[in-house]
VEXDREN-2710 file (C-alpha; in Angstrom, 1 decimal):
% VEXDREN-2710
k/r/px/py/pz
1/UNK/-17.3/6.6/-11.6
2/UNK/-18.9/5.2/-8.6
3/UNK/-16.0/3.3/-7.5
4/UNK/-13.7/6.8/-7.8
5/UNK/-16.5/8.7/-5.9
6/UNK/-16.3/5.9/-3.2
7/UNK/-12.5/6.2/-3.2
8/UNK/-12.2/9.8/-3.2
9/UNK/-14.8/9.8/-0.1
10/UNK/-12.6/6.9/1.6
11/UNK/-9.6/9.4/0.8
12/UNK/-11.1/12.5/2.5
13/UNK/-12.6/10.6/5.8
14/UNK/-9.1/9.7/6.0
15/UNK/-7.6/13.2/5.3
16/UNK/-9.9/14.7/8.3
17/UNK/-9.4/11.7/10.8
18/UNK/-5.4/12.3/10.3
19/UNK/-6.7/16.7/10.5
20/UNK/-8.4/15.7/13.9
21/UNK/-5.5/13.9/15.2
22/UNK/-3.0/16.8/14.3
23/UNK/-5.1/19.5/15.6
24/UNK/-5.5/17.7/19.1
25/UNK/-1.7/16.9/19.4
26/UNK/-1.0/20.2/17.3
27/UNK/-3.4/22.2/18.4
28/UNK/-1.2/25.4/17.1
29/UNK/-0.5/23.9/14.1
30/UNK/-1.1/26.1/10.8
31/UNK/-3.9/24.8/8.1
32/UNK/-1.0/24.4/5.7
33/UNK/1.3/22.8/7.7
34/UNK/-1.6/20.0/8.3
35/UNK/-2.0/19.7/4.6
36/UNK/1.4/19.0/4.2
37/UNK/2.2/16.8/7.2
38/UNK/-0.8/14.9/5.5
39/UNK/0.4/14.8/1.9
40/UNK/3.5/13.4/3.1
41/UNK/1.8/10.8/5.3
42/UNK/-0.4/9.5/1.9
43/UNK/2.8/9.3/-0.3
44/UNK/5.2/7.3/3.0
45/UNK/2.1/5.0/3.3
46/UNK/2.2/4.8/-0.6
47/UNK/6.0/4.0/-0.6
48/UNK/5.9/1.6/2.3
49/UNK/2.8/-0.3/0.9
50/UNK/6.0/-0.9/-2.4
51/UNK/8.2/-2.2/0.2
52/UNK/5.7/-4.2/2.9
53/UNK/2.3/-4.4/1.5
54/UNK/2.0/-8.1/2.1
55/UNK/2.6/-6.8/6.2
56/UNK/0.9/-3.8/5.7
57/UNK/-2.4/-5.5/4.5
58/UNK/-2.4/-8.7/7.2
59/UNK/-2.1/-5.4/9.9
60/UNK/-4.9/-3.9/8.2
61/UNK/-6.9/-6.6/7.7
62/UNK/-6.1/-8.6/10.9
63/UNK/-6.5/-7.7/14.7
64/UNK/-2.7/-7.9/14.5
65/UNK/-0.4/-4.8/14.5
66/UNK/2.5/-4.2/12.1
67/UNK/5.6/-4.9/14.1
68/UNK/8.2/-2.0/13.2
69/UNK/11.3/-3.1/14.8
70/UNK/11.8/-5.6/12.3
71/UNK/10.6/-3.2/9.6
72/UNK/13.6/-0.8/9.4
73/UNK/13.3/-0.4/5.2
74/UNK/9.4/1.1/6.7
75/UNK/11.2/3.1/8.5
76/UNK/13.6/4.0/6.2
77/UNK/10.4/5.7/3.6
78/UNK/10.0/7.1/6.5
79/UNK/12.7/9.1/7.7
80/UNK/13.1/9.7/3.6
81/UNK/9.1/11.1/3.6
82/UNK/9.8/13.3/6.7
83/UNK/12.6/14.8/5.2
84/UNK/10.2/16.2/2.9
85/UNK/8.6/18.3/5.7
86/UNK/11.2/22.0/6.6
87/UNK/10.2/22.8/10.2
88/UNK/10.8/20.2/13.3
89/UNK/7.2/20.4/14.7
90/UNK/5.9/19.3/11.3
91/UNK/9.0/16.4/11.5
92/UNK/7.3/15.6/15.2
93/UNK/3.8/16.2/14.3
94/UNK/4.3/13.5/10.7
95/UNK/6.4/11.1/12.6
96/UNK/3.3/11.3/15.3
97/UNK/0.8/10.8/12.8
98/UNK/2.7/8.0/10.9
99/UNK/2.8/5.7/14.1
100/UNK/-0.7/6.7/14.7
101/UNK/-1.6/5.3/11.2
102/UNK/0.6/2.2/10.8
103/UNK/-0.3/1.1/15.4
104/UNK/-3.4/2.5/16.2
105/UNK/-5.4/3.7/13.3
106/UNK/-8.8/5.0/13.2
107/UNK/-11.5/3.3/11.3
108/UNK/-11.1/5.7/8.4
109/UNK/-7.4/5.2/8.6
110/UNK/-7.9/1.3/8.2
111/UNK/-10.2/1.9/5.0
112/UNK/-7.3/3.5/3.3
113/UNK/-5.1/1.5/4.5
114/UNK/-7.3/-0.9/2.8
115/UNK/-7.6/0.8/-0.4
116/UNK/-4.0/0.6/-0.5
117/UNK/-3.7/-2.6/0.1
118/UNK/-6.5/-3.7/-2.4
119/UNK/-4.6/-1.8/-5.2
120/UNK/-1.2/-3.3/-4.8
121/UNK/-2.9/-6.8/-4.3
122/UNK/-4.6/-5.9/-8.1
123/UNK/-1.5/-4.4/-9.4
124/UNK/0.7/-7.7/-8.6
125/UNK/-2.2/-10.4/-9.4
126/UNK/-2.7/-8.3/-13.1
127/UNK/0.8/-8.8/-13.4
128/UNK/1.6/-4.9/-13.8
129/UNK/5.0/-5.4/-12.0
130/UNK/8.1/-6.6/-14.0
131/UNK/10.5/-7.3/-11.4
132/UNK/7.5/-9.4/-9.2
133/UNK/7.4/-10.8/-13.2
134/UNK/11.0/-11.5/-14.2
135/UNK/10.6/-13.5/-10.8
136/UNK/7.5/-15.8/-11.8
137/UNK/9.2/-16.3/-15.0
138/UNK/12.2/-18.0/-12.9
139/UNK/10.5/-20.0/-11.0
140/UNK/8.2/-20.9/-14.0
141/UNK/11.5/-21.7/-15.8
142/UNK/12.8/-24.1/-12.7
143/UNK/9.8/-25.9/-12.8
144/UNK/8.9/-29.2/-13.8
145/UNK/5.4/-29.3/-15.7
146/UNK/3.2/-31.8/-16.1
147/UNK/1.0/-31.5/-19.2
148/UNK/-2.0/-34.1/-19.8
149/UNK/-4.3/-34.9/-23.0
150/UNK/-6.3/-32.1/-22.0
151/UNK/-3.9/-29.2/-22.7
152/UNK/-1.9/-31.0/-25.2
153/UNK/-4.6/-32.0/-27.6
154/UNK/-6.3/-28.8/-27.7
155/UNK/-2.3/-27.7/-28.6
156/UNK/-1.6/-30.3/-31.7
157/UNK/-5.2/-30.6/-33.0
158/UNK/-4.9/-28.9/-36.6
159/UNK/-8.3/-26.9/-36.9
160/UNK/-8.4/-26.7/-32.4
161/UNK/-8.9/-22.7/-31.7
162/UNK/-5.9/-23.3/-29.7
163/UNK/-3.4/-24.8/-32.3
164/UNK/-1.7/-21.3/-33.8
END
């Protein structure tokens, strides 16, 4: 529960830093609008952690910045995320704010950039996705493997814990 309330809080510092930056560019920009522009930002940064979160977390976690012209599938989620948004001030106003977040982000920005990163680091090392695991088992199937008396004893030994 602590760990949620900790998130949540990370989640909302964020949500205001990216309502500051809006209202400063934006400064006409309806409450709604900013809620939206926002939610859309959350679920790009969501999709492009999927494509580029090994990038995406050396930018967070470095001094380095993401580099987007080589990124054009980032891009891609995107364009795909802003065509979510109706009016072309809110297309302007999310494609501002993206940039913001992925080249110059704010210290809140950078926690849930971190956050994300975090969670697609555990979800890969737990082995929660099949194609990053149809992918170990190839390589674990092209591999050569050593095994020594310590694993194979344990293996053959009738009554070992490890012998069914």
């Amino acid at each position: 529960n602590e760990m949620q309330e900790e998130r949540n809080f990370r989640e909302e510092k964020f949500s205001e830093s990216c309502r500051l930056f809006l209202k400063k560019q934006y400064p006409n920009m309806a409450p709604n609008v900013i809620y939206e522009v926002i939610k859309q930002i959350g679920l790009g940064l969501v999709k492009a952690f999927e494509r580029r979160g090994a990038e995406m977390a050396q930018a967070t976690f470095g001094q380095n910045t993401l580099d987007l012209s080589t990124a054009t599938d980032i891009l891609e989620v995107v364009n795909a995320q802003c065509g979510q948004i109706q009016d072309e001030d809110s297309r302007s106003a999310f494609a501002d704010l993206m940039l913001e977040v992925l080249l110059q982000p704010t210290q809140e920005m950078k926690e849930r950039l971190a956050d994300l990163s975090q969670g697609y680091f555990s979800y890969h090392a737990l082995g929660l996705d099949q194609t990053c695991n149809k992918e170990r088992l190839e390589i674990a199937k092209q591999s050569v493997w050593i095994l020594d008396s310590s694993i194979i004893l344990p293996l053959l030994a009738k009554f070992c814990v490890n012998h069914e």
